[in-house]
N, C-alpha and C positions, 0 to 999 in steps of 0.2 A: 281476442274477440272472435264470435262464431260467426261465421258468412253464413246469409242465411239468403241464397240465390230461386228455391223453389216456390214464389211468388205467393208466402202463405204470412202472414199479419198472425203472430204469435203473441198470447197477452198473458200472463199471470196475474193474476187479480186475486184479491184476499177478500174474500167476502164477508170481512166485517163493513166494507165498506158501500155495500148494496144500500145500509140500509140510510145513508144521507143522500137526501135531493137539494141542498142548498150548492149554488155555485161555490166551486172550487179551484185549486192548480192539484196537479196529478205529480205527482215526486216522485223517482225510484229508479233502478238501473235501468242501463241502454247496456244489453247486453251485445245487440248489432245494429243496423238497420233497421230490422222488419223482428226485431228479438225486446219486448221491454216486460222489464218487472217492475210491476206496481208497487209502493211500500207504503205509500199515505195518499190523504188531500188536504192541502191546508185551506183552508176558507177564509174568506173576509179578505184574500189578499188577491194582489195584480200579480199575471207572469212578468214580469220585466223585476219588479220586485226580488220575488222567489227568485230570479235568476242570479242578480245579484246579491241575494244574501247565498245562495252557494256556493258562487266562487271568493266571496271573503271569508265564509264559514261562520257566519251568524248563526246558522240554523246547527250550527255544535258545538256552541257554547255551554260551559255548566256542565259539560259531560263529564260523568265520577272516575271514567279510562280513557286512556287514549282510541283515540278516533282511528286510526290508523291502524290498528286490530281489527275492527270491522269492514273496513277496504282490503285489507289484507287475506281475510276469510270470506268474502263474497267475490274474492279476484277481480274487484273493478276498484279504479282510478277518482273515481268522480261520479256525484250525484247530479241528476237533469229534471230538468221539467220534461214530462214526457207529456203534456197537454193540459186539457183543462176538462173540467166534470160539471154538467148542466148548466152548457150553456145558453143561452135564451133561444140564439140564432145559429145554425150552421153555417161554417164557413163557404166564403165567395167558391174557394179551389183547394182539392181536396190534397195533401200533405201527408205521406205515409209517416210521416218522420214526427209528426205534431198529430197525439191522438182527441177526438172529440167525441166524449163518451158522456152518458146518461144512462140516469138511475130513473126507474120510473114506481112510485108508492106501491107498497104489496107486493112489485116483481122483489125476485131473488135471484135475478141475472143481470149483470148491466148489459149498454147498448153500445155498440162502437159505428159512428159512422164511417161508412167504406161505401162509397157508390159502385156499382156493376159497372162502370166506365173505367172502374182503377184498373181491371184486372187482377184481384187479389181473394182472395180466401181470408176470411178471419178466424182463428182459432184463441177461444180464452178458455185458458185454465183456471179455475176454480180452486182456490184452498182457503181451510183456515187455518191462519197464524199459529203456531204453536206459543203456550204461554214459558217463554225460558226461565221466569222465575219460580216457574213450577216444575222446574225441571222435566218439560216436552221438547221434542223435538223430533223430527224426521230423521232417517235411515234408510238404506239400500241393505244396511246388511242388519240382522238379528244382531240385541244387543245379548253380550258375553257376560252368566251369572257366575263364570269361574273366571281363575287366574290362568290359564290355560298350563296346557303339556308343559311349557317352557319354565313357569312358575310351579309346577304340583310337585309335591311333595319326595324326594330323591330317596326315598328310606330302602334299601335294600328289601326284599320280599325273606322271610322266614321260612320258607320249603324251596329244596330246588328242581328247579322247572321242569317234568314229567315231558313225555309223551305229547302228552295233549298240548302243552305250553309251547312247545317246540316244532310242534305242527302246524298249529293258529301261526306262530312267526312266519313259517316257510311258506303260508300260503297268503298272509298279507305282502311278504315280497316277492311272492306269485301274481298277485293281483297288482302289486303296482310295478312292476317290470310291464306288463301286458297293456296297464293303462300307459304308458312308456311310448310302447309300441303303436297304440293305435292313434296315437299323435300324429307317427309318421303315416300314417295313412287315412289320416280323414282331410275330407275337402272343406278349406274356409272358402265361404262362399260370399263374404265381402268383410272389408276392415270396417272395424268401428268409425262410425260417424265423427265429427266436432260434435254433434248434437249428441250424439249420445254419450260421446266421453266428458258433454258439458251437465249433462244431468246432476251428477256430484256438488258443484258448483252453485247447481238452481238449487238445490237442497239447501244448502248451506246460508241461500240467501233470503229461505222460507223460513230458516233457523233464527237469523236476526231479523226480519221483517218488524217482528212484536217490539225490542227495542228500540232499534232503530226509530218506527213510527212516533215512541213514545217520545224521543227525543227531540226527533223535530217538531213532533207540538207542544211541546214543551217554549221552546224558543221560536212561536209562530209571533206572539207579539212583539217579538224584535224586530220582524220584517216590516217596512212603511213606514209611514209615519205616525210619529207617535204624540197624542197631546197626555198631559197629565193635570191635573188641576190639584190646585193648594187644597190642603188638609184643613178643615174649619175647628173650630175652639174644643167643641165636645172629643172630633176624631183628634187630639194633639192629645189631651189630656188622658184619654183610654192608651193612647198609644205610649204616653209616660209612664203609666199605672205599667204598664207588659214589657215597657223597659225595664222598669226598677224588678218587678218580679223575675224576670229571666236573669236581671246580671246579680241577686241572689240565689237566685237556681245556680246560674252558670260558674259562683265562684265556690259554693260548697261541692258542686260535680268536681272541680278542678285539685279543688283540696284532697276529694276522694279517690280522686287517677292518679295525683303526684306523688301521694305517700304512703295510701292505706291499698290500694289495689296492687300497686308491685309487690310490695311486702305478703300479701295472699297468692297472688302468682308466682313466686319464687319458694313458697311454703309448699303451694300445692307440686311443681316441679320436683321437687326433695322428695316428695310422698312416693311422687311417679317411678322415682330411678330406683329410691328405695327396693318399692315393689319389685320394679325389673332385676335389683342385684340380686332377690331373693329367688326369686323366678328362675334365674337363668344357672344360680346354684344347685336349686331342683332341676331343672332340663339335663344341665351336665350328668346329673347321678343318672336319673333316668336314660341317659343316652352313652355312658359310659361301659365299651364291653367287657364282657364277661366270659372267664375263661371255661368256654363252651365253641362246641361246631357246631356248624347248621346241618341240618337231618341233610344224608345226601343217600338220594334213593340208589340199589345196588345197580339196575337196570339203565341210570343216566348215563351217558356219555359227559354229557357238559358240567365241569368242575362249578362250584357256587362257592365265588369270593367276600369276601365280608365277615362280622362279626357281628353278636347275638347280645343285645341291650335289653335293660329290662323290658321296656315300649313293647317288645316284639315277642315277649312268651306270656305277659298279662295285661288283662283288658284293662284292670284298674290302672296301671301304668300307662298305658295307651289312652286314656282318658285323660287324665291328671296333666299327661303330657302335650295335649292337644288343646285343655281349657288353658295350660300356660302359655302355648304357642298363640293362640288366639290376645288375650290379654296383653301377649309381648306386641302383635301388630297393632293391637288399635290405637297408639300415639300416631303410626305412621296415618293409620288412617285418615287419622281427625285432620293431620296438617294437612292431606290430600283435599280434606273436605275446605277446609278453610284456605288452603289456594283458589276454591270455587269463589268468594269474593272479593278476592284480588283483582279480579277483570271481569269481563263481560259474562253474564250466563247464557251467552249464544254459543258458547263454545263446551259441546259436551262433554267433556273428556275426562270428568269425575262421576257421571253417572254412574258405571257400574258400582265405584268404591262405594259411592253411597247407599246402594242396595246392599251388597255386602254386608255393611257396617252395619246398618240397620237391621239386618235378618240378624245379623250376630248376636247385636242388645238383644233382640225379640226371642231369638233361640234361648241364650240364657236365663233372661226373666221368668220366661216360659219354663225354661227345667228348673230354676230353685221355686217358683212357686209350686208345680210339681213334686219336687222335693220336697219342698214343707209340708205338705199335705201327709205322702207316701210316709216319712220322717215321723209325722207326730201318730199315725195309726201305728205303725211298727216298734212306735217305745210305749206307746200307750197299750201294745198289746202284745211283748215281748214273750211270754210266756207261752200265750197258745199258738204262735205263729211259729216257735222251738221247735212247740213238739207235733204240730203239723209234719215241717221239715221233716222232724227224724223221722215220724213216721212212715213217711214219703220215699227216706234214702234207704231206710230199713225193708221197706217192703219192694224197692225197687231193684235195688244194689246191694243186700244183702240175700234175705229170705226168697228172693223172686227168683233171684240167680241159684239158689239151692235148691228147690222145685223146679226148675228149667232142668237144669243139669241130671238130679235125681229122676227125671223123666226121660231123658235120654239117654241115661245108662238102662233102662228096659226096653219095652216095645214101642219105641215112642208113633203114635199113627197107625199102628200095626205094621209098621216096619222091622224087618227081622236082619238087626243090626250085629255086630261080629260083637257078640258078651265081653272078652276078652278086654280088646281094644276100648269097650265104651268103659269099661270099667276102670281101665288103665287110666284113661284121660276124663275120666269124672272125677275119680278118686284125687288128681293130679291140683285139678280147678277149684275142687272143694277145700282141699287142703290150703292155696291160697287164698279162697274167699275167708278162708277160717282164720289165718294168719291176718290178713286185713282188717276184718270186724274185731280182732282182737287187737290190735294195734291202734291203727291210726284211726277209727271210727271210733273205738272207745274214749279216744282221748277228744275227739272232736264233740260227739253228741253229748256231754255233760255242761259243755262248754257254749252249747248252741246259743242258749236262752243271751249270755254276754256277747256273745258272736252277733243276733240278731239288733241286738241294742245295737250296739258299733254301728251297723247297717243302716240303721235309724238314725242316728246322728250325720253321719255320712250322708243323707239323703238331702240335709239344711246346705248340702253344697251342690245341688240338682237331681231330680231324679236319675241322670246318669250314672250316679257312683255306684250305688245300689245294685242296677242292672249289670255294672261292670263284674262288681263285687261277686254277685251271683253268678253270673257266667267260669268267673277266676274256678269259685266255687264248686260248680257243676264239672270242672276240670280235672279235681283235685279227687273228687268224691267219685270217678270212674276212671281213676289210672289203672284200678283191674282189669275193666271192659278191655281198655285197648287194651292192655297185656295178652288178656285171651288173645284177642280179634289178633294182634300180630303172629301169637302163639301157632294159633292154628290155622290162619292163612298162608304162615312160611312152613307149617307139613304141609296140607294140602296142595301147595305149588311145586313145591318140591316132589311129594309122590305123582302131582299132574304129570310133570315133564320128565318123572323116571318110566313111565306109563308110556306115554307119548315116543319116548326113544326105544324102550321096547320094541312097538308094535313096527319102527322102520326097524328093527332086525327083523321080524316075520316075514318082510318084504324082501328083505335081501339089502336091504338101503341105509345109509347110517348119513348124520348132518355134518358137513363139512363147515368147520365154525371160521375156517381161516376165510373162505368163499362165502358163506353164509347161504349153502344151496346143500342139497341132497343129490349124494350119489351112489353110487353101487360097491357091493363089497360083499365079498363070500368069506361067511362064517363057517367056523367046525361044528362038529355035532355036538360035543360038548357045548359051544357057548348058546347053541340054538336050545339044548337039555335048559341048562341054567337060567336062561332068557323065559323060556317058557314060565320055568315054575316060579321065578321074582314076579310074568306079569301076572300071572295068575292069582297070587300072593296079592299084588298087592291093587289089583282089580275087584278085587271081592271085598278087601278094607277100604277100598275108595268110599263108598257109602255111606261109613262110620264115620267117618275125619270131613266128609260133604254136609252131615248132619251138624255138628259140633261148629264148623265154621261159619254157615249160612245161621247160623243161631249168633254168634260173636259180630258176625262183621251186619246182620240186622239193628242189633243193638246199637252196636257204632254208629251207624247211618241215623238212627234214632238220635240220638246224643251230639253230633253233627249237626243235624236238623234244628234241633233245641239253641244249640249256639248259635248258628247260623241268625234264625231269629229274634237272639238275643244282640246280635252283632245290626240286626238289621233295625230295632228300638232302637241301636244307639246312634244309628243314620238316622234317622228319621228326627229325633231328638238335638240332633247336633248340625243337621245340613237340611231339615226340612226349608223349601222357598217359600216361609210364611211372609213374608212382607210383599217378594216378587208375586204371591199370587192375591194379594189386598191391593198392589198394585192392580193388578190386571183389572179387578172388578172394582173401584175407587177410578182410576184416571189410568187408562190403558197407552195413552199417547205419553207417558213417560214410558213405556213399553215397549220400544220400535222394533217390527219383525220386518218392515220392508215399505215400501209405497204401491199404492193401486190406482189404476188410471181407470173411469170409467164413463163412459159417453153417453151424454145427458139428447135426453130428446129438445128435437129444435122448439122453441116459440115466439111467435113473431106479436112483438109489439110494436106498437102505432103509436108515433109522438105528435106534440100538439101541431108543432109547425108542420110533420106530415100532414097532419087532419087538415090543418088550413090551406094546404099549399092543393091538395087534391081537393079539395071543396071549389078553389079557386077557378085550378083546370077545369071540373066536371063544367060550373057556370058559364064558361067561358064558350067549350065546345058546345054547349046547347044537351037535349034530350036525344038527340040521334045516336050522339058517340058512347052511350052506355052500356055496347057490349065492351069495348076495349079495357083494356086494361089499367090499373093508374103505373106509371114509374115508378120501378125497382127502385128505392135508395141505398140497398146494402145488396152486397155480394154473397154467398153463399157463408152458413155462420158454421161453426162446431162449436160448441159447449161441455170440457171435460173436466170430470171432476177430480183433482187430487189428493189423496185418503190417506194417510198411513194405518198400515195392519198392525195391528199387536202382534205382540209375540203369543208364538200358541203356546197349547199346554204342553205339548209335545218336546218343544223346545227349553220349556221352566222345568219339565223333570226327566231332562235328556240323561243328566246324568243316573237317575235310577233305573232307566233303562239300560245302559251300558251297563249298571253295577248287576240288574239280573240277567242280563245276556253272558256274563263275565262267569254268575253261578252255574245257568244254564250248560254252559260251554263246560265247566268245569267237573259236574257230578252228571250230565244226564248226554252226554255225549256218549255216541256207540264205542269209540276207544276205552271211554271211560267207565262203561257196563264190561267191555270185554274183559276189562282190568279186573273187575271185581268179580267176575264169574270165574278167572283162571287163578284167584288166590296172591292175584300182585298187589303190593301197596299202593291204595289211594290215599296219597295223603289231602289232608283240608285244607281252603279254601284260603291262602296266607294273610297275615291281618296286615299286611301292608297293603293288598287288595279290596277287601272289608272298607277300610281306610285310607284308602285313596281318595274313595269321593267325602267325606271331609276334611281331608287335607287340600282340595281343590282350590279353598279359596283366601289358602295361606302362600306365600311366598314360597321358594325354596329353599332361601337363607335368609334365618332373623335376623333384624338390625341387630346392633353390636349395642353396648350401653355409652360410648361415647356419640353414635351416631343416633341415637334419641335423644341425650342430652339437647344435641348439636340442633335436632328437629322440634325440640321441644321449646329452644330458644327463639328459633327462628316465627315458628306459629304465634308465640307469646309477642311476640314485637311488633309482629303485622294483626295481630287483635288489639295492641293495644293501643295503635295508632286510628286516629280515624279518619283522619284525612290525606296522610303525608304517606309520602309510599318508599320503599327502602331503597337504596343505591342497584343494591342485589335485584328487586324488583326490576328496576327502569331498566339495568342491564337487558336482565332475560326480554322484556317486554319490548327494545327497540333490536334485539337478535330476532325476533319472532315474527318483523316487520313482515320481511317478501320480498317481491319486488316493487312492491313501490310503497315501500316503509318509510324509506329514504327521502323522496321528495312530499307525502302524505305527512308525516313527521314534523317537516319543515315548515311546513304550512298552517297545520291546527293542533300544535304540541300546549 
């Protein structure tokens, strides 16, 4: 319990309840003395009453869970009459412990009486209930649209980790060594409160307010006494007629659950596991390695362990593998969603899955209708869409690349390039572009028009195959590019830093690789001759080979780009927060980014028995005393209102942020311009990176097919029960108690 000794009358009140003016009893937690939460009023009845239906538990009768979960998650013991609501008269003596509150027509504040003789501050808090069967509820912290770090997805990264990769590590455990440190040196300038460490708590008991209330007016006619009067001839007869029709209803429902419903549920289970043995046949191949290394840049230090699965060199496999992965969780999901009415929906702890889940169906309906569309223009127009393509690869990646290059074996710019060398390495480029066109594009572009079909077909299974497909495509169709671009980026680096070694013998200075520093060393005259004429040599072809490479590795970067946003359709396709953001604008308090406290201006209203009791005074004293004042009945008030914030936008497309901070960092970083101005390998962007943020809101490891079996049975039994709850249930349900499970348990089981 929180002591609550700073002489302040604390109230939480739910302002659905402003709007009754008939007498009432006020019901809800005593969180201390001067600490209560309001959660109903029952009307029509006495406190001595209500008192006693709380301590025998009248008022939780008929409840579909145990009672003893909502004691348990509101951390209180017991329900009280915390006063009474519009009462005629105010009491003789005023009672901080027994509240006397009034609602008055049109206001949208109630009244608490507190006289200035208490010595007390009233402060009421304002909210409204959240609806739990709408899945609302309050938060301190933003609700999580992923599985987080601990769940994403473990796939090894397919390039190994550069410069830049290796940097960002060293300087994130730079940053957090330093936040480390300045632990040790900052001043706490006081410990947390009970109040403020009980905040959590209020939350939780704003969470169940909505049921709870509904509960106890539910069984408000239990309380008092009760008459009933005999049913007359007409009401017997009507009532016979809806007998006889229900225990017909009720015995063809019964005949439908005992023999025809299992027998569909035990069919549709087959279908389930089915699919998953088929499923997970396909995952294995797809994840099966392949006797292959992963690219390891010459310049790493750090060795890169693992092995190379199909998932990891094509998109279409990377696709295929992620709608399997998807399809293999949602059994788990559904049972997560269906443990939600197993027990109370005051307890949030499946909202995220259901977002989730939900985006998931919407993502994929959204890409095969997508697909159907895309799908039926691409066979319906198989033909011209071929030879667009080839057109396209012909004039890009064949003929464009033979015009580029034939323009830079002359003047290219009016640049006066070494004839020799451009000729050498034109000649070199053409001859493979010629071997290329002659080979594997001859055999591709006759074939297009069947290729684009396939595509089209492909599409009836969402517009992602397609885009993969194309991407795979665009891969296949510029294995020249990169050939050059390595080609001539590994001369260009190579003559860089025979240049560079050079010019420290001009100095007198040579690089000491074992130190990794430069120092002094006297050369003969001969190696200073020979030094001379190599730099000379090959200072004046630098030019030619600068020309040639910044042509290659442009292309690249071009080609790059093109996947990149091809990689980035299939984010958007497969992890857009289309539901999380129909949330936000449909009902945002399923949404919780946080709670806001905000302080309402004072206003003072006047009750009837004020009016009369000062009407009384004024006659009393006569017409002299009408400068004075009448008596204060209330002590100073505060009025705050409490809001939950949605979650922002910021927070629903956090992770697209991280994914272009992640690009950003990786191609437009100054390391990463240096890298590509001195002729060293950048390599791309790894598609376990790409693919990270749709793997975000899968697990780490898919259930097995015994353990959906096992999930599938379990879901199946507690759906098919409607009233009876499983052994396994009542377990978990009386482990979950608390502390005071135990004695709460005993009492209203």
């Amino acid at each position: 319990m929180v002591e609550n000794n700073d002489g302040m009358l604390r109230i939480f009140w739910p302002n659905s309840l402003n709007r009754t003016t008939t007498p009432g009893v006020i019901v809800g937690w005593k969180n201390s003395e001067l600490d209560f939460f309001v959660i109903t009023v029952l009307e029509d009845v006495e406190v001595r009453n209500v008192e006693s239906a709380l301590r025998m538990g009248m008022l939780y009768r008929n409840s579909p869970y145990p009672v003893a979960r909502i004691f348990q998650l509101c951390d209180r013991s017991a329900m009280h009459v915390l006063g009474t609501l519009n009462h005629p008269d105010p009491p003789e003596t005023f009672d901080p412990t027994r509240l006397c509150a009034f609602t008055i027509s049109g206001a949208k504040r109630p009244y608490v009486y507190c006289p200035a003789s208490a010595g007390l501050s009233v402060q009421i808090v304002l909210f409204d209930p959240p609806n739990p069967t709408q899945m609302q509820y309050m938060s301190l912290t933003p609700i999580s649209l992923a599985l987080g770090r601990d769940h994403s997805s473990g796939r090894e990264p397919l390039y190994s980790p550069d410069e830049v990769e290796m940097q960002e590590e060293r300087e994130r455990e730079r940053v957090s060594q330093l936040v480390d440190k300045l632990g040790f040196h900052s001043v706490v300038r006081h410990q947390p409160t009970q109040k403020e460490l009980a905040l959590n708590a209020i939350l939780r008991q704003i969470n169940c307010a909505q049921e709870v209330a509904d509960l106890l007016q539910k069984n408000t006619p239990l309380v008092g006494p009760r008459r009933k009067r005999s049913l007359s001839v007409s009401e017997r007869v009507v009532e016979s007629a809806q007998s006889l029709y229900a225990f017909a209803a009720w015995s063809v429902w019964t005949l439908f659950m005992n023999y025809a419903f299992p027998t569909l549920l035990y069919l549709f289970k087959i279908a389930i596991i089915g699919h998953r043995i088929l499923a997970e046949g396909v995952l294995q191949i797809l994840e099966w390695p392949l006797p292959l290394q992963r690219l390891q840049l010459p310049e790493s230090r750090r060795s890169l362990s693992g092995t190379v699965a199909l998932k990891d060199i094509s998109a279409c496999c990377q696709q295929v593998h992620l709608r399997l992965q998807q399809f293999s969780y949602h059994p788990t999901q559904y049972s997560l969603l269906r443990r939600r009415h197993a027990t109370w929906s005051s307890f949030p702890t499946t909202n995220s899955d259901y977002i989730r889940f939900y985006n998931s169906l919407w993502l994929v309906a959204n890409d095969v209708i997508i697909g159907i569309a895309l799908g039926s223009f691409l066979s319906d127009n198989a033909q011209t869409t071929s030879q667009f393509i080839g057109g396209v690869l012909d004039e890009y990646t064949i003929e464009g690349l033979r015009r580029m290059i034939r323009w830079l074996m002359s003047f290219p710019g009016g640049l006066k390039l070494n004839t020799e060398l451009a000729a050498f390495l034109g000649d070199l480029f053409l001859w493979v572009i010629e071997y290329w066109s002659s080979t594997t594009v001859m055999l591709i572009l006759p074939r297009l028009p069947t290729i684009v079909y396939f595509i089209g077909c492909s599409s009836f299974a969402g517009a992602s195959m397609p885009i993969a497909i194309f991407s795979d495509l665009l891969s296949l169709m510029t294995i020249h590019v990169y050939s050059f671009y390595v080609a001539s980026a590994r001369i260009f680096n190579w003559q860089l830093t025979i240049i560079v070694s050079l010019f420290h013998l001009f100095r007198g200075k040579k690089r000491n690789v074992l130190r990794n520093r430069i120092d002094n060393c006297d050369y003969d005259l001969d190696q200073l001759l020979l030094g001379t004429i190599l730099f000379t040599l090959l200072f004046f072809l630098l030019p030619t080979v600068v020309v040639f490479y910044l042509t290659f590795a442009s292309a690249r970067m071009v080609i790059i780009s093109l996947k990149a946003t091809l990689d980035t359709c299939l984010a958007c396709l497969n992890h857009f927060p289309l539901f999380a953001l129909m949330l936000r604008i449909k009902d945002s308090k399923r949404l919780p980014g946080g709670v806001h406290f905000r302080l309402l201006d004072v206003e003072q209203y006047r009750l009837r028995w004020q009016e009369e009791e000062e009407l009384a005074t004024s006659e009393e004293e006569g017409e002299g005393d009408d400068d004075e004042q009448p008596e204060q009945f209330s002590s100073s008030f505060a009025y705050i209102r409490l809001s939950s914030t949605p979650l922002s936008l910021r927070h629903i497309f956090e992770q697209y942020f991280q994914l272009w901070a992640r690009i950003r960092q990786h191609y437009l970083s100054p390391k990463v311009i240096f890298r590509l101005l001195t002729g060293r390998f950048v390599p791309p962007l790894g598609r376990s990176e790409m693919y990270g943020l749709q793997y975000s809101v899968l697990p780490r490891e898919r259930a097995t097919i015994s353990e959906v079996w096992k999930i599938l049975s379990e879901t199946m039994t507690v759906g098919g029960a409607s009233s009876s709850r499983s052994p396994a249930q009542s377990r978990i349900q009386k482990a979950d108690l608390g502390p005071y499970g135990g004695v709460i348990g005993k009492r209203w089981r």
